[in-house]
C-alpha positions as CSV (number, residue, x, y, z in Angstrom):
1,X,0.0,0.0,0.0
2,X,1.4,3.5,-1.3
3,X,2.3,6.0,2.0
4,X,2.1,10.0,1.0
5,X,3.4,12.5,3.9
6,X,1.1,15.5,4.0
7,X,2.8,17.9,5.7
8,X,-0.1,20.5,7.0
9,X,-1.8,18.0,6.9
10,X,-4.3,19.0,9.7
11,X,-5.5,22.4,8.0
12,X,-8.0,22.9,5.5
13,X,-6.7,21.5,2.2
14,X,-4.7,19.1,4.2
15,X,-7.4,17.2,5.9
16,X,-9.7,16.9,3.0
17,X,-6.7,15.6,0.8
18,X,-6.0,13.0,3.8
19,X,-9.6,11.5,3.8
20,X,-9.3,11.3,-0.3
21,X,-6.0,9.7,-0.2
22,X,-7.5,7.5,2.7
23,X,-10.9,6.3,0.5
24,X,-8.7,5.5,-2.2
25,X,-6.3,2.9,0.0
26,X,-3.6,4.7,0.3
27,X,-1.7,5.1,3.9
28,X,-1.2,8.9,5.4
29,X,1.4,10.1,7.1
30,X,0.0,13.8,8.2
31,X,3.0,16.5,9.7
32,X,1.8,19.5,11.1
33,X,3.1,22.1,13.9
34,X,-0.6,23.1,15.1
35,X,0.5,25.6,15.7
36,X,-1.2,29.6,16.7
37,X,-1.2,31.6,12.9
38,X,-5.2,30.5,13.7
39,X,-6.7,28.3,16.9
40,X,-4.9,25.1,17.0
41,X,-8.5,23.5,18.4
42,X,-9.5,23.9,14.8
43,X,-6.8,21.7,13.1
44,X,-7.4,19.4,16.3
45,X,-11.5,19.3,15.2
46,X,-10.3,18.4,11.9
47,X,-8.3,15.4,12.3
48,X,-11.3,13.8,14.7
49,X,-13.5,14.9,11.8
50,X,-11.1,12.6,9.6
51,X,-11.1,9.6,12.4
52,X,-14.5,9.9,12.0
53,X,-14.8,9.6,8.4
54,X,-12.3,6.7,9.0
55,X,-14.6,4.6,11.3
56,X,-17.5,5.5,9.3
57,X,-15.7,4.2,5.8
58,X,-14.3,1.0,7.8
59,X,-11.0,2.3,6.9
60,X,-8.1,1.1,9.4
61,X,-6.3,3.3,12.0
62,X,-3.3,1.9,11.2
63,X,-3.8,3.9,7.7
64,X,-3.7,7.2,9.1
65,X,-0.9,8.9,11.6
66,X,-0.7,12.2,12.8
67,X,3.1,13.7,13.8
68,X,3.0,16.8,15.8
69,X,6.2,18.8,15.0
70,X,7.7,21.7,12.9
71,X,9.1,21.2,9.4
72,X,12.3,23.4,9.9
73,X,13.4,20.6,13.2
74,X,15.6,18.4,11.1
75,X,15.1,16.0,14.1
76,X,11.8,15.8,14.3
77,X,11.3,15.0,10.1
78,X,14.2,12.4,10.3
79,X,12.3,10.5,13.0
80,X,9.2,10.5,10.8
81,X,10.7,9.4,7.4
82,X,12.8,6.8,9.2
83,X,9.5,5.4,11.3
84,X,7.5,5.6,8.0
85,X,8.5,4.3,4.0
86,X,7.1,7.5,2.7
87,X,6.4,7.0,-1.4
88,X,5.5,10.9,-1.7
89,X,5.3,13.7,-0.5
90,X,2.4,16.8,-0.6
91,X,4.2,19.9,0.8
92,X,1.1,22.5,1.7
93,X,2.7,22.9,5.5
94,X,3.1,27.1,5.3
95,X,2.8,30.2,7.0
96,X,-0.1,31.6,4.7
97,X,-1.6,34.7,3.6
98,X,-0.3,38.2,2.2
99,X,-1.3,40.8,4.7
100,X,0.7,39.1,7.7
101,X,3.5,37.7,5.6
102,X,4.3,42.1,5.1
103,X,4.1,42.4,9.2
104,X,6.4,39.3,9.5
105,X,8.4,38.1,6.8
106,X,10.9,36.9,8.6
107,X,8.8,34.3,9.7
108,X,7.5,33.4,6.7
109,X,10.7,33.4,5.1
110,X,11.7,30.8,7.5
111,X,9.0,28.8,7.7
112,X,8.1,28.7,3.9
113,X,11.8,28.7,2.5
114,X,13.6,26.7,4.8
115,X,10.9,24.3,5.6
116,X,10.6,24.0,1.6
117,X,14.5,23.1,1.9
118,X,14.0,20.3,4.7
119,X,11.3,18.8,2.8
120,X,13.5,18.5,-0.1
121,X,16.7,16.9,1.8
122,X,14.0,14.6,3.3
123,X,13.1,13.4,-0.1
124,X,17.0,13.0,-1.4
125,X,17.7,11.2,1.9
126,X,15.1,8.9,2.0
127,X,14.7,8.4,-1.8
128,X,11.4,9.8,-2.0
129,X,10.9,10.0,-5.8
130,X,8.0,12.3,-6.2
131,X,6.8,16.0,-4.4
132,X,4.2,18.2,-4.8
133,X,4.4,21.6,-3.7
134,X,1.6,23.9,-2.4
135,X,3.1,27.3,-4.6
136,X,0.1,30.1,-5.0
137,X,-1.4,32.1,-7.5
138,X,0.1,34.8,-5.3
139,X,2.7,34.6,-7.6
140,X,1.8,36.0,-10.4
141,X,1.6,39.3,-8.7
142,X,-0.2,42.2,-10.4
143,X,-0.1,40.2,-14.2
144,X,-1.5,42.9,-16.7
145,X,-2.0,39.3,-18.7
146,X,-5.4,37.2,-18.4
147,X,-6.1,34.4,-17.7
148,X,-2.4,33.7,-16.0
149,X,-0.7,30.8,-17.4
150,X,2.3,28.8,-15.9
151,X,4.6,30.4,-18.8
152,X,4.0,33.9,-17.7
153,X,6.7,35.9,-16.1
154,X,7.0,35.6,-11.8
155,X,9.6,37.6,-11.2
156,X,7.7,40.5,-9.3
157,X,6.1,39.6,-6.3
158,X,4.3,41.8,-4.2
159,X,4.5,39.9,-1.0
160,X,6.8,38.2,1.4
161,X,4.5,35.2,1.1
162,X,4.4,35.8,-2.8
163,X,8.1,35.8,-2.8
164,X,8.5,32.9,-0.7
165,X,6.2,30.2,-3.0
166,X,8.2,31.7,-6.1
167,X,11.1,31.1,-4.3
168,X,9.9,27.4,-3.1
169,X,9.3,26.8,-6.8
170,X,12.4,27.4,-7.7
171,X,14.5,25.1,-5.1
172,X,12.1,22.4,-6.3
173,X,13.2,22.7,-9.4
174,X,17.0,22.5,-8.3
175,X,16.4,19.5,-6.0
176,X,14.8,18.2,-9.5
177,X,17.6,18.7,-12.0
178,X,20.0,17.3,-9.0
179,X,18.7,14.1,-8.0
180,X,15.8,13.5,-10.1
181,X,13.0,14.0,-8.1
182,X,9.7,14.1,-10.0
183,X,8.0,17.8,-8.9
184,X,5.2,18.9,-9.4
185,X,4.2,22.5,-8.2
186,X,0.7,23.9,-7.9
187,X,-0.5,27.2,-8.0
188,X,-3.6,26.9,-5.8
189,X,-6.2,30.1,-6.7
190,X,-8.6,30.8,-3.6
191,X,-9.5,27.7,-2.8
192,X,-13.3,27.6,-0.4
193,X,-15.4,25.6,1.1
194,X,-16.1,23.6,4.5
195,X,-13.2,23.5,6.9
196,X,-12.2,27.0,5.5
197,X,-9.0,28.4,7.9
198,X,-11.4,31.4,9.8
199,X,-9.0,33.8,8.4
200,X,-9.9,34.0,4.5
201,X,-12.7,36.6,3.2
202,X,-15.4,34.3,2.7
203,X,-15.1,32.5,6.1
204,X,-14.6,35.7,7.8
205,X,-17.3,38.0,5.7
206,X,-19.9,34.6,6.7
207,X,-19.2,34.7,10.0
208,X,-19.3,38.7,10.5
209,X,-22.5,38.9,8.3
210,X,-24.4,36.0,10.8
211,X,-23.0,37.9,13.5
212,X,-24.4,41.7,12.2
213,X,-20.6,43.2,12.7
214,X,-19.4,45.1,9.5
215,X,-17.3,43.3,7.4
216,X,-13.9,45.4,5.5
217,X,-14.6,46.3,2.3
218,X,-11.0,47.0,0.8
219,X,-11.2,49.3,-2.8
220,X,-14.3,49.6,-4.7
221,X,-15.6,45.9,-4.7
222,X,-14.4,45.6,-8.4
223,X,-11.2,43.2,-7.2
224,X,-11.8,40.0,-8.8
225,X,-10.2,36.0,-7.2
226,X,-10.6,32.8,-9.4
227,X,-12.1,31.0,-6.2
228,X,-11.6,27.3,-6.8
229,X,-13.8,25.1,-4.6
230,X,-12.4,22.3,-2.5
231,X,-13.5,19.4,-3.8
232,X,-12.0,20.6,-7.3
233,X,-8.5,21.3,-5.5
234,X,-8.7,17.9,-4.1
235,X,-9.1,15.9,-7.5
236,X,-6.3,18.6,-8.6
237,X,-3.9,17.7,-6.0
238,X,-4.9,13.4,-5.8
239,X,-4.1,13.8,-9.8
240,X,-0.9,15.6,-9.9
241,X,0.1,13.0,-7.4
242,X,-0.3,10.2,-9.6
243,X,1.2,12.0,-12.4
244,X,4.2,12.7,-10.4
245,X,4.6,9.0,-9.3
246,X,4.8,7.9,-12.6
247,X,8.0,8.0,-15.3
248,X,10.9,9.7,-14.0
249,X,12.7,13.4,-15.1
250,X,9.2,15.5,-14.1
251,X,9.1,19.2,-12.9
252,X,6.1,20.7,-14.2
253,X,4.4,23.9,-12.7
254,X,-0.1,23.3,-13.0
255,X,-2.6,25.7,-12.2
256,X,-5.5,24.5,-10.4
257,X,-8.7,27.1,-10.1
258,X,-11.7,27.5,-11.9
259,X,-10.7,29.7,-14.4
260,X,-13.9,32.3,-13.4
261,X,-13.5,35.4,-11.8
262,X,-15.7,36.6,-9.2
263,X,-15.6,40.6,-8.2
264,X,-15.6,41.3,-4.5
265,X,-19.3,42.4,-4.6
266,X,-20.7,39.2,-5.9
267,X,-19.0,37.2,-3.8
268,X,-20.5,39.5,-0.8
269,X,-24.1,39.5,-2.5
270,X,-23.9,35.6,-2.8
271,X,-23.0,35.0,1.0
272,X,-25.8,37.1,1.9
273,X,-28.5,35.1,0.0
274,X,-27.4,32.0,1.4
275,X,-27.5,33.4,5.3
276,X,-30.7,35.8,4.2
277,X,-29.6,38.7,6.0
278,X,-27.5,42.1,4.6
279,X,-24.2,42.6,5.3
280,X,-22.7,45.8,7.3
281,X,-20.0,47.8,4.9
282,X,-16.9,49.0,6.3
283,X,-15.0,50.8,3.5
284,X,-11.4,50.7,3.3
285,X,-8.7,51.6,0.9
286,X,-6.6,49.1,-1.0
287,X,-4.7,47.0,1.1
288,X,-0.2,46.7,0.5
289,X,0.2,43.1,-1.1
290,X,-3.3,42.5,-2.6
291,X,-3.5,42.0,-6.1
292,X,-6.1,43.2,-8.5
293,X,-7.6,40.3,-10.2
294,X,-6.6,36.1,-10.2
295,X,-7.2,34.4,-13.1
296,X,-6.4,30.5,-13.7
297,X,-5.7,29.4,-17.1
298,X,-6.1,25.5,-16.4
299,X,-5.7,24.2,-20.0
300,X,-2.2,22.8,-19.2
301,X,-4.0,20.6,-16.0
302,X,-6.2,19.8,-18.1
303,X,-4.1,18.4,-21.0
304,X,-1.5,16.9,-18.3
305,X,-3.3,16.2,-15.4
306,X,-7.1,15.5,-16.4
307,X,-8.0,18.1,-14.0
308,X,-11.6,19.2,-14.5
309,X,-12.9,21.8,-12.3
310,X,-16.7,21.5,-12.0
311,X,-17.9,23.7,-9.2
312,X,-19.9,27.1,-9.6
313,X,-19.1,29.8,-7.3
314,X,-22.8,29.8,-5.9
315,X,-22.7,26.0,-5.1
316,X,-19.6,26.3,-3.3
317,X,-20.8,29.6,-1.3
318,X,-24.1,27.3,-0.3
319,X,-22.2,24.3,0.5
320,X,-19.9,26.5,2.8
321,X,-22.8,28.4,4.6
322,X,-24.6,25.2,5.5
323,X,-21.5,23.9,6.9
324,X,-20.6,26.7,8.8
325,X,-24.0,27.0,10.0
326,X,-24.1,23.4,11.4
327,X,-20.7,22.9,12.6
């Protein structure tokens, strides 16, 4: 049976990726620091929600392990690979998100970089042949070009956390071309939907609409994100997994959203119909570090991966509110 490491694999993305690895038979090895960039309870909730889905699925415990520890102790990660035969690896473990990466970035330089590094020398030790890496459309900075494609220029980030996935690409791409390790690296665009960290716009807008509190408004409501629903990111991620486990000499950079845009004001109006109630503008200027406008060009996942996005923004934003409103 095939062992993947997830390493965040307690957050969001991680957890749902864990219970689709673990349906289709495959062993999980989750890493993850839990630690304070949000309330560690809710990463905690999230692997019991994934021992549940375990014991409701008949699925063994001996298939799933959790390892508490931080991906820049060198100590702690050559315990794990030598308890466990790790086939690959899914690196989303990261200090996320723009705005605080400008307050800190020495944090997030050495969380995201020299994590990144550890991850890699984990794989050369341990002969780990394939590695996907959780890069960002944050990349792409303020592209003038729509929709962004994987061949477009990356060399002006706007962020310390921008900065950081470019520059996580690019030791991939060295560990790569030195010992042959099949990469893949994916450009997530705003990916949504139940187990959302409480921090993004559309869990935090949800939560402050329910609650009456006026939610910040940043610019004019024209800013546009390709939001890419979960379930889409999932089949994204499980497929780049098995394209990287296959063949040797890979290092390919996919772009998994939806390929829609979906203006500030839209995604505001839609939240509201699903709660029923109006939300409470607070209007603020542009925000250091935000970008205009995401746009996924997905045609090269497509042709490469088989990825198919499927969700509509509207059926994601209803899928979220009934989860947040029952959980």
């Amino acid at each position: 049976m095939k062992t993947v490491l997830i390493t965040g694999g307690a957050g969001f993305i991680g957890s749902h990726l864990g219970e689709a690895l673990l349906s289709n038979g495959v062993k999980v090895v989750t890493v993850d620091s839990f630690n304070d960039y949000y309330d560690p309870a809710i990463k905690r909730r999230n692997v019991a929600e994934t021992r549940k889905f375990m014991a409701i699925n008949a699925i063994s415990d001996t298939n799933y392990t959790v390892c508490e520890g931080d991906i820049r102790d060198i100590a702690f990660l050559n315990e794990v690979f030598s308890d466990y035969p790790i086939d690959a690896i899914v690196h989303l473990a990261a200090y996320a998100g723009v705005r605080p990466s400008i307050s800190n970035p020495v944090l997030y330089t050495d969380v995201n970089i020299n994590g990144t590094v550890n991850l890699l020398e984990m794989s050369r030790q341990y002969n780990v042949g394939s590695f996907v890496f959780a890069s960002s459309s944050s990349v792409y900075g303020n592209n003038e070009k729509v929709p962004f494609a994987e061949d477009d220029v990356v060399d002006y980030p706007i962020s310390p956390y921008a900065a950081t996935k470019k520059a996580g690409e690019l030791l991939c791409h060295t560990y790569h071309s030195l010992y042959d390790i099949n990469v893949a690296c994916l450009r997530f665009f705003t990916v949504f939907g139940p187990r959302q960290r409480p921090d993004l716009a559309i869990h935090k807008f949800t939560k402050l609409i329910a609650e009456g509190k006026p939610i910040p408004y940043y610019g004019d409501g024209s800013t546009e994100r390709d939001y890419t629903y979960i379930e889409d990111i999932i089949d994204g991620v499980t497929k780049a997994i098995e394209w990287a486990g296959a063949g040797k000499g890979k290092y390919e950079v996919f772009n998994l959203g939806e390929s829609n845009t979906i203006r500030l004001d839209r995604m505001i109006a839609a939240i509201e119909a699903e709660l029923g109630k109006k939300a409470l503008i607070e209007r603020l200027p542009m925000q250091p570090g935000d970008v205009n406008r995401t746009n996924a060009d997905v045609s090269k996942a497509r042709r490469m991966l088989g990825y198919d996005p499927k969700w509509h923004f509207e059926e994601g934003i209803r899928e979220f509110v009934q989860w947040y409103s029952g959980h």
